[in-house]
Backbone and ligand atoms as CSV (ligand in chain L), in Angstrom:
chain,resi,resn,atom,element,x,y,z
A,1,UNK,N,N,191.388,70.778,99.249
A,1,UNK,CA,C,190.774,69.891,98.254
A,1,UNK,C,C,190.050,70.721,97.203
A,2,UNK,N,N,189.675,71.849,97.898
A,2,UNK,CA,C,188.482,72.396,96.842
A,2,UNK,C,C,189.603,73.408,95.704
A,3,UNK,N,N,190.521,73.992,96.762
A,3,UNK,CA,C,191.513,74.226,95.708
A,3,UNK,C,C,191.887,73.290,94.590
A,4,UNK,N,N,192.357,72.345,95.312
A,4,UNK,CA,C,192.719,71.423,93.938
A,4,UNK,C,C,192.073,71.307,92.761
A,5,UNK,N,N,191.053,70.815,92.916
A,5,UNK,CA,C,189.963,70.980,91.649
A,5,UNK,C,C,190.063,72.074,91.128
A,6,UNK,N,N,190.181,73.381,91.886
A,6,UNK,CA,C,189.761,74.740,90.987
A,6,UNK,C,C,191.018,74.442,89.932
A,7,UNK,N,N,191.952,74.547,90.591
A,7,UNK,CA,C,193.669,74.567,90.076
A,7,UNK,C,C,193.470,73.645,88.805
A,8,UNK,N,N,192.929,72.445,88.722
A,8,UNK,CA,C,192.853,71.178,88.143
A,8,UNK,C,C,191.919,71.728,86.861
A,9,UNK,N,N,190.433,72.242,87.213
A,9,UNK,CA,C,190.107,72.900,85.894
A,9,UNK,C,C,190.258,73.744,85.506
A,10,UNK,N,N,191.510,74.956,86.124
A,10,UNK,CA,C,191.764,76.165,85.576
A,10,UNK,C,C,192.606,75.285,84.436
A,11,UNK,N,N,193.163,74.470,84.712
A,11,UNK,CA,C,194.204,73.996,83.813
A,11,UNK,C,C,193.757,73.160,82.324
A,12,UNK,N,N,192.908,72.251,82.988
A,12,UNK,CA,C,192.327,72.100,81.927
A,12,UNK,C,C,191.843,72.967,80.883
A,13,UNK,N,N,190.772,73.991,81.311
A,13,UNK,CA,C,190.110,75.269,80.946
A,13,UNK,C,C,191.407,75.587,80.180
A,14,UNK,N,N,192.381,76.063,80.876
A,14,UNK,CA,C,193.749,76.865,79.843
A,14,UNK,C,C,194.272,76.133,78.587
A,15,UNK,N,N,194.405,74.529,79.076
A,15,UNK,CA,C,194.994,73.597,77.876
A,15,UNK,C,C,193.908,73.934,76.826
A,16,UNK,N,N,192.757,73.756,76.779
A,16,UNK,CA,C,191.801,73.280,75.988
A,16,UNK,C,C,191.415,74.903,75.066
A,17,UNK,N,N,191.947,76.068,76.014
A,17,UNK,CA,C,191.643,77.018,75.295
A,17,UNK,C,C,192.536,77.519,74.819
A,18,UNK,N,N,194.038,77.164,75.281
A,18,UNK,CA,C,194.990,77.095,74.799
A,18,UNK,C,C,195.298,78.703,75.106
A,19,UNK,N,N,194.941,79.098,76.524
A,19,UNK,CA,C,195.413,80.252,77.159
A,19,UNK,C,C,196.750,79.860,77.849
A,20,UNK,N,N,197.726,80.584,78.389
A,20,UNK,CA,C,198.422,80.611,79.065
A,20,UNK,C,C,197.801,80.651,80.851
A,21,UNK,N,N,198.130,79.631,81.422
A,21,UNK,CA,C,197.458,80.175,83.189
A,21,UNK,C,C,198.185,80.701,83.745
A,22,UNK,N,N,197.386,81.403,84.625
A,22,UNK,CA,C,197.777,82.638,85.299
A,22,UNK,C,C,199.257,82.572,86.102
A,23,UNK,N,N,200.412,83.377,86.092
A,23,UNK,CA,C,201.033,82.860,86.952
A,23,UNK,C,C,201.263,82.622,88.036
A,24,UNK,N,N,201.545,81.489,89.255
A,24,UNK,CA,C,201.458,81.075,90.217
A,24,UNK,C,C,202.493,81.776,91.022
A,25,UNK,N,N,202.240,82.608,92.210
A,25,UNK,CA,C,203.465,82.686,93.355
A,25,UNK,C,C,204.061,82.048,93.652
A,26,UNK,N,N,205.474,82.448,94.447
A,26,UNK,CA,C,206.358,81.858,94.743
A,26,UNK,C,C,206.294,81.657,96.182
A,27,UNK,N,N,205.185,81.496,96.918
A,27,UNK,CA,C,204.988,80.588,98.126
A,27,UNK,C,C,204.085,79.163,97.503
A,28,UNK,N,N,202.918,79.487,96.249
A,28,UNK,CA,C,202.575,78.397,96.006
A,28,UNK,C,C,203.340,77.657,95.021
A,29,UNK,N,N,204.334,77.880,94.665
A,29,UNK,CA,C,204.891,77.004,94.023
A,29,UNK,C,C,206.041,76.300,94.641
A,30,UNK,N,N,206.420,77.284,95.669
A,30,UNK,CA,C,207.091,76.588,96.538
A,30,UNK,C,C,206.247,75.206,97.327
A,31,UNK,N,N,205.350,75.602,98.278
A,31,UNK,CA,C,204.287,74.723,98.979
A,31,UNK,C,C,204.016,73.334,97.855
A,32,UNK,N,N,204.185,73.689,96.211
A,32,UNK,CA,C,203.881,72.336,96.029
A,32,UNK,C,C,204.994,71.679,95.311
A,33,UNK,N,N,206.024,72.356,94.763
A,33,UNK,CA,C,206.925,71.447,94.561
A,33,UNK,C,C,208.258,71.399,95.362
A,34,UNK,N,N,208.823,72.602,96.174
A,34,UNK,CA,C,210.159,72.670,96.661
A,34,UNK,C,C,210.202,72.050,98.095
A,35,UNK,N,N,208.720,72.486,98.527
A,35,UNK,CA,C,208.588,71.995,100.174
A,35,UNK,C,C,209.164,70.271,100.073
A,36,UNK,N,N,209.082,69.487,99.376
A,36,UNK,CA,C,209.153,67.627,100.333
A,36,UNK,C,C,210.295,67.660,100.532
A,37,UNK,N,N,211.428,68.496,99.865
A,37,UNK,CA,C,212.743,68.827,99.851
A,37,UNK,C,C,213.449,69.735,100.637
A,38,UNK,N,N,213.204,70.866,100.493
A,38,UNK,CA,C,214.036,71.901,101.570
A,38,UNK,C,C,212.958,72.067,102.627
A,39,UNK,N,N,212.019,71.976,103.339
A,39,UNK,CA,C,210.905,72.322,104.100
A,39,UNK,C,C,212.183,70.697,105.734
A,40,UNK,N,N,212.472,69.931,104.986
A,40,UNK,CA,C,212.628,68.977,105.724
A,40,UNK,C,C,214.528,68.556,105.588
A,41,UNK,N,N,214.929,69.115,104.661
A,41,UNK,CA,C,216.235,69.250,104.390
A,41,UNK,C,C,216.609,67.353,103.746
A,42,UNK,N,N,215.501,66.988,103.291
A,42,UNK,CA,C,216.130,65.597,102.382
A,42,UNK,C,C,216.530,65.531,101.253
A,43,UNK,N,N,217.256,64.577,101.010
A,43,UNK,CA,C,218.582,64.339,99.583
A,43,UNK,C,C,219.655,65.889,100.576
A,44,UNK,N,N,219.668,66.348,101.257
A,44,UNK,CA,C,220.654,66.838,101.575
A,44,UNK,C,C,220.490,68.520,101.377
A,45,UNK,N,N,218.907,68.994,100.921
A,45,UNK,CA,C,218.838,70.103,100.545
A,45,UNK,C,C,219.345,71.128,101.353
A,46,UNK,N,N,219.635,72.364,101.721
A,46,UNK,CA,C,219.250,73.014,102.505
A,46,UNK,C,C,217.762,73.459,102.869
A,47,UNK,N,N,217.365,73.542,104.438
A,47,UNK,CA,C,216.395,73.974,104.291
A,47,UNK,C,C,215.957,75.456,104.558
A,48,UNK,N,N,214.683,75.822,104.139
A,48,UNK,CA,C,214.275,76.736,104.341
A,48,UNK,C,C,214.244,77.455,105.855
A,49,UNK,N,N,214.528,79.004,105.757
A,49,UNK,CA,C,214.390,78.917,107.130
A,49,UNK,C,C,216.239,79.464,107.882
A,50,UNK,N,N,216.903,78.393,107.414
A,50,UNK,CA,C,217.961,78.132,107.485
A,50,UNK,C,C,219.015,79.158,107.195
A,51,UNK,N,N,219.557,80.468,107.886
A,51,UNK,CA,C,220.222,81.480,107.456
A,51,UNK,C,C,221.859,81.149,107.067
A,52,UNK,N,N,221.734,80.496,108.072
A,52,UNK,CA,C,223.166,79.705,108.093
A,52,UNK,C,C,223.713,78.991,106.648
A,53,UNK,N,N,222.619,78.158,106.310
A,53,UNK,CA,C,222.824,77.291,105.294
A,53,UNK,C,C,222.664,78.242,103.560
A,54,UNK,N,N,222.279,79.063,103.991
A,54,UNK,CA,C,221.445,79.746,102.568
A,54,UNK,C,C,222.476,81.139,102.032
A,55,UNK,N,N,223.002,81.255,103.497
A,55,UNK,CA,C,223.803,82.433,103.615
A,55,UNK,C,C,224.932,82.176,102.082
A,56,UNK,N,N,226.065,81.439,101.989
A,56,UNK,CA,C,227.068,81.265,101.274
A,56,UNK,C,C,226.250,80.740,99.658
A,57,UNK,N,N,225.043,80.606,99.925
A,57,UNK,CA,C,224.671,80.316,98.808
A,57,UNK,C,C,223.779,81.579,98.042
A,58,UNK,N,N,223.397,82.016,99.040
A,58,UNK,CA,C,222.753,83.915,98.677
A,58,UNK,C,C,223.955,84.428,98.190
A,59,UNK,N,N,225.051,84.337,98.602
A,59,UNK,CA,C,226.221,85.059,98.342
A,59,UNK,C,C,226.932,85.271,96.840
A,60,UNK,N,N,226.461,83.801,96.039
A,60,UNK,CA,C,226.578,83.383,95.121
A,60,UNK,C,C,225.771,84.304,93.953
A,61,UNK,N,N,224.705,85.031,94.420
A,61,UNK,CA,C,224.103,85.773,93.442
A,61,UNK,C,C,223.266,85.652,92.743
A,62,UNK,N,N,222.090,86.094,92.464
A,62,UNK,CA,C,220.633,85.350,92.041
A,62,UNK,C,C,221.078,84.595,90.393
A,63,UNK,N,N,222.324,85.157,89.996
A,63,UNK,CA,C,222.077,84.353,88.113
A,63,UNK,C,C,222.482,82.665,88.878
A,64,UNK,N,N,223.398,82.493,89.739
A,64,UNK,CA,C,223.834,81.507,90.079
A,64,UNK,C,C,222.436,80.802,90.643
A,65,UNK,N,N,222.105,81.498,91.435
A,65,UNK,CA,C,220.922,80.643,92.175
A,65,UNK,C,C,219.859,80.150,91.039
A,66,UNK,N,N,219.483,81.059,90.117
A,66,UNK,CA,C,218.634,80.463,89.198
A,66,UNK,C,C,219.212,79.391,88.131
A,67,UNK,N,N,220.330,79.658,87.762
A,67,UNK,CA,C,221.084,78.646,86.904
A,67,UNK,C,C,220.927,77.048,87.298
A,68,UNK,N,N,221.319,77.021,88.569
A,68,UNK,CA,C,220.915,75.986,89.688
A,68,UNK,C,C,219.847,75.186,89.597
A,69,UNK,N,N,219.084,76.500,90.200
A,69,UNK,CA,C,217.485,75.975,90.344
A,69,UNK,C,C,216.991,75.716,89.057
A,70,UNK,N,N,217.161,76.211,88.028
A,70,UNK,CA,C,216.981,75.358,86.506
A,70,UNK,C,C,217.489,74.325,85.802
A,71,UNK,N,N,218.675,74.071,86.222
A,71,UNK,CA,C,219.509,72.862,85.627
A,71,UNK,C,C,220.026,71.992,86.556
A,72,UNK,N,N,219.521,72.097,87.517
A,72,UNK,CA,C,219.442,71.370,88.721
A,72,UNK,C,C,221.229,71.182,88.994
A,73,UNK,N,N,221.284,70.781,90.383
A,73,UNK,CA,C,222.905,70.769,91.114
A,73,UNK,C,C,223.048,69.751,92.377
A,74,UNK,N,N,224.008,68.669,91.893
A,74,UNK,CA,C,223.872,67.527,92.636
A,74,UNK,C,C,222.750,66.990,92.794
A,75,UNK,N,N,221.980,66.631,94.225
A,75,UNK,CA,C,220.751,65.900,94.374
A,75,UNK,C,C,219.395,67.305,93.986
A,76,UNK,N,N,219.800,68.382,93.681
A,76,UNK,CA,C,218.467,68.795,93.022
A,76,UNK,C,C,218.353,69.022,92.253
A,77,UNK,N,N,217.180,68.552,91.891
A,77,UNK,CA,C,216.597,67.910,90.378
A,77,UNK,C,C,216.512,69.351,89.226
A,78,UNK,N,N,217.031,69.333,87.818
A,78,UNK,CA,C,216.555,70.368,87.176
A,78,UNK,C,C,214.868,71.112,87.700
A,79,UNK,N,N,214.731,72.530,87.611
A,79,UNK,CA,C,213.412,72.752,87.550
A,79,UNK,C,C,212.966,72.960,88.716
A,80,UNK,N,N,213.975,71.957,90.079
A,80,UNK,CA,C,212.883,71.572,91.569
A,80,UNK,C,C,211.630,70.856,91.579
A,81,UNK,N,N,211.744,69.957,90.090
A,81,UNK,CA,C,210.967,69.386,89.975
A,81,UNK,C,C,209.465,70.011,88.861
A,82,UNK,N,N,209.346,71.307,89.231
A,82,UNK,CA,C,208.691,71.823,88.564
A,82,UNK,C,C,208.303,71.903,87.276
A,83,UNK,N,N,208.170,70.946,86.062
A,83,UNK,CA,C,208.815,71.005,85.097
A,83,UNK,C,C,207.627,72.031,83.917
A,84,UNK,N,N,206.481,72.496,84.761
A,84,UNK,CA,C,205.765,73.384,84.136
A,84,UNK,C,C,205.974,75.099,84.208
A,85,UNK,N,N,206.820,75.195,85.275
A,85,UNK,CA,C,207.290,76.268,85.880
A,85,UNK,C,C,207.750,77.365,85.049
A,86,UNK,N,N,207.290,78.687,84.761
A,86,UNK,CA,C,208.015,79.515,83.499
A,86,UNK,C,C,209.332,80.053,84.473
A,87,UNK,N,N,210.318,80.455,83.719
A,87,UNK,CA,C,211.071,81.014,84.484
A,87,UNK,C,C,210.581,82.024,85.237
A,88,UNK,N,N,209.771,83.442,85.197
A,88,UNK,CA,C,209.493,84.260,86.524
A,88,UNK,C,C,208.681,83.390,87.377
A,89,UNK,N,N,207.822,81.974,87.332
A,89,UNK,CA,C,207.616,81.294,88.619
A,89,UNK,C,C,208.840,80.804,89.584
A,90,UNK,N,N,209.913,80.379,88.393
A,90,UNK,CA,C,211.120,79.680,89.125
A,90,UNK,C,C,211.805,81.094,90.147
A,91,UNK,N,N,211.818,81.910,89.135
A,91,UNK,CA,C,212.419,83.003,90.408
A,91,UNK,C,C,211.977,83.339,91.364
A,92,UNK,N,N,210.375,83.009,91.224
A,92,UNK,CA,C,209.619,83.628,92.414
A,92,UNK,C,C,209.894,83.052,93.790
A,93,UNK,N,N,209.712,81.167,93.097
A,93,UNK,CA,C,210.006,80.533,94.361
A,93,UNK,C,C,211.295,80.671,94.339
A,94,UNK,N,N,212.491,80.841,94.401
A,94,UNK,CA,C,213.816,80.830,94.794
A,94,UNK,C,C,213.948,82.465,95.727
A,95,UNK,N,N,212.723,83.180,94.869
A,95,UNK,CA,C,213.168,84.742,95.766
A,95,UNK,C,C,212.296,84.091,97.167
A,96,UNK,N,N,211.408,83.791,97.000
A,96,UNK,CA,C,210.662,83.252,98.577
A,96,UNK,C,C,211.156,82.308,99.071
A,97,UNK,N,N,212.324,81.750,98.466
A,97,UNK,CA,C,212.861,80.927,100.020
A,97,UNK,C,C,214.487,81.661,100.410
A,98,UNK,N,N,214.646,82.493,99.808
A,98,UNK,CA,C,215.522,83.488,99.914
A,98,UNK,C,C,215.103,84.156,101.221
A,99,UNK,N,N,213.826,84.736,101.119
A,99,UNK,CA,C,212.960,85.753,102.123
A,99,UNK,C,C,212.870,85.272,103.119
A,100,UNK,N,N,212.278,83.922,103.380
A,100,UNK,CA,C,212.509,82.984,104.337
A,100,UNK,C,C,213.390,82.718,104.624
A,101,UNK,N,N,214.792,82.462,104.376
A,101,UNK,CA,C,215.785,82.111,105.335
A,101,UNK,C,C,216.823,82.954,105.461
A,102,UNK,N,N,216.799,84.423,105.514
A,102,UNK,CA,C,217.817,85.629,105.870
A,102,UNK,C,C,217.993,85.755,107.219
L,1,LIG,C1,C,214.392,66.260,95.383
L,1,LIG,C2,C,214.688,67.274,96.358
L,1,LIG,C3,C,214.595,68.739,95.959
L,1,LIG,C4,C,213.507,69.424,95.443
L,1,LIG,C5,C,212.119,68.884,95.103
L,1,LIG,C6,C,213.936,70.802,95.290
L,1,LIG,N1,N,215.233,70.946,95.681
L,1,LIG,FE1,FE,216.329,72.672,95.612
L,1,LIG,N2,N,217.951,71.670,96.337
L,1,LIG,C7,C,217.978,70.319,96.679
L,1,LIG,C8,C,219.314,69.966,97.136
L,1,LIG,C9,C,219.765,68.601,97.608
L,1,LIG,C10,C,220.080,71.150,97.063
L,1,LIG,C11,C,221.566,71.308,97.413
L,1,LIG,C12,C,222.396,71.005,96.179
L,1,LIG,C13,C,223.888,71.074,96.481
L,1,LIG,O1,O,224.383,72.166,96.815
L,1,LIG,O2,O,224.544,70.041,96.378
L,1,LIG,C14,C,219.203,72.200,96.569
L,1,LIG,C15,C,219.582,73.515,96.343
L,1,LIG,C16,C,218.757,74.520,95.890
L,1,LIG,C17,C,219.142,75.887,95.658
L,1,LIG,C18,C,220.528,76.464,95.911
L,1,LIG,C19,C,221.381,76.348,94.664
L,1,LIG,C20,C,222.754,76.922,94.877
L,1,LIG,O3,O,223.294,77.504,93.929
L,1,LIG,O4,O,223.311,76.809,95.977
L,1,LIG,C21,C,218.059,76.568,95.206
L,1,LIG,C22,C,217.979,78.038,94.821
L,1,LIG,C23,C,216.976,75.615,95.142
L,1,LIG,N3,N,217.425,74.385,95.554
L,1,LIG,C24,C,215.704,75.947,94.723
L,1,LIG,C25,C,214.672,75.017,94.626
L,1,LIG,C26,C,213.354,75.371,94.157
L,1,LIG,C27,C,212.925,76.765,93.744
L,1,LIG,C28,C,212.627,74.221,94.185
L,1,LIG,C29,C,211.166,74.037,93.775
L,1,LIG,C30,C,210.764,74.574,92.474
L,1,LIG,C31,C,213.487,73.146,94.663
L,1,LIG,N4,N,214.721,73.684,94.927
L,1,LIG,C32,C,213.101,71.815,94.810
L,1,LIG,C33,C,216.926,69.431,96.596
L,1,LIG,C34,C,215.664,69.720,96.104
């Protein structure tokens, strides 16, 4: 909770000063937008974790994986939902659920 708020007026703080905020890792950006999806494998995601499932899709090659994860593919959504996400956040979380499921 107390995070939240910080997160909540860093952001504000950034809009209003019209800084760029800091960029977010790719476990926390995973934890808040990719987890309701691959953490549980619904709409059909693969989930995390999952070597099996991630394998033929690692295989594919990170431009593919990010292309994906940005313009979204079948049931996942452009972005992963993320739609504040700069691209090195998007890679981050795609390299950390990479890490996680080898
Ligand atoms: C609404 C559910 C949902 C959310 C939220 C979501 N995904 Fe997905 N994701 C999917 C589904 C479903 C697939 C499988 C798509 C397919 O192959 O048909 C997928 C596939 C992927 C793939 C593999 C693409 C490929 O080329 O095989 C990557 C990478 C990925 N997601 C990254 C992310 C990231 C990063 C986030 C968070 C920023 C995220 N996803 C959030 C549902 C979701």
């Amino acid at each position: 909770m107390k995070k939240l708020i910080i997160t909540a007026l860093a952001g504000a703080m950034a809009a209003s000063s019209g800084l760029a905020l800091a960029e977010r890792g790719g476990k926390e950006i995973y934890d808040s937008k990719c987890f309701a999806c691959h953490s549980t494998g619904a709409a059909g995601a693969p989930k995390v974790g999952d070597a099996a499932a991630w394998a033929p899709r690692i295989e594919q090659g990170m431009d593919t994986l990010m292309k994906h994860a940005k313009e979204g593919l079948n049931a996942m959504p452009p972005m992963g939902t993320c739609m504040d996400c700069s691209d090195a956040e998007m890679q981050a979380a795609v390299e950390y659920i990479i890490e996680q499921s080898q």
